[in-house]
N, C-alpha and C positions, 0 to 999 in steps of 0.2 A: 309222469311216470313215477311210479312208488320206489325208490333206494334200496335197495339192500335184499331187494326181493329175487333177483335172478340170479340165477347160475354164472358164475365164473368161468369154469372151465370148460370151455366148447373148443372141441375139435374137428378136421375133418373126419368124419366117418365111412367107410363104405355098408350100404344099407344092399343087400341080398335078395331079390324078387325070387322063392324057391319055386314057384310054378313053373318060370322062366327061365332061369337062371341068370338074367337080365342084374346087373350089376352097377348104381350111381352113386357118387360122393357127394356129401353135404358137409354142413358141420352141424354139433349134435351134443348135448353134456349126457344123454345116456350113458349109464356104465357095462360092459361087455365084458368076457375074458376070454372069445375069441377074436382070431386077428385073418386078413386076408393079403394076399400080395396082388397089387395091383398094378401093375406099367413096374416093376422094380419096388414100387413103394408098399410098405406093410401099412395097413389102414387097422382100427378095430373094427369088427365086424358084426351088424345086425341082420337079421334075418327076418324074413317081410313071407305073410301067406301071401298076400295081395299086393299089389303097387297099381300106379300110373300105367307101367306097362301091360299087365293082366288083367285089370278090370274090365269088364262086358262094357261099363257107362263110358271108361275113356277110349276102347279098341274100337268101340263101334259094332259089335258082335252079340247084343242082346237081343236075346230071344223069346219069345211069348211060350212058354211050355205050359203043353194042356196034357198032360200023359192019360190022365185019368176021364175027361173028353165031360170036365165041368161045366164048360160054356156051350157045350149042343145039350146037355142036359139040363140047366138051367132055360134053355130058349125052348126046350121042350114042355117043360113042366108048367113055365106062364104064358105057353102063347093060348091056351084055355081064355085065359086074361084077354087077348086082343078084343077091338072091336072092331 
């Protein structure tokens, strides 16, 4: 491991899921200038579009969206092609 290359100052963080409102501490040397209260304790405070909590791949909630109906029109257009 290369010296003098990492950060120093890691603290715990509270990082913010806003889809969810879903709320975990880590530690973190990001820098913030907001703060949250968490159990009593004030954490700095990062804000997440996405986490653990709300993504489709880790909920288990992904879906095959066809709005535009791509896949009957493509099975349409080469089944000419079948033999």
């Amino acid at each position: 491991m290369k010296k003098d290359i990492h950060p120093e100052n890691y603290r715990l963080v509270a990082f913010k899921d806003m889809s969810n409102e879903e709320v975990f501490i880590t530690k973190c040397a990001a820098e913030t200038k907001e703060t949250l209260d968490v159990d009593g304790v004030e954490y700095p405070l990062i804000k997440l579009e996405i986490s653990r909590t709300s993504h489709p791949f880790y909920t288990g909630k992904a879906k095959l969206l066809d709005t535009a109906g791509r896949i009957d029109k493509f099975k349409n257009k080469y089944e000419k092609f079948k033999k």
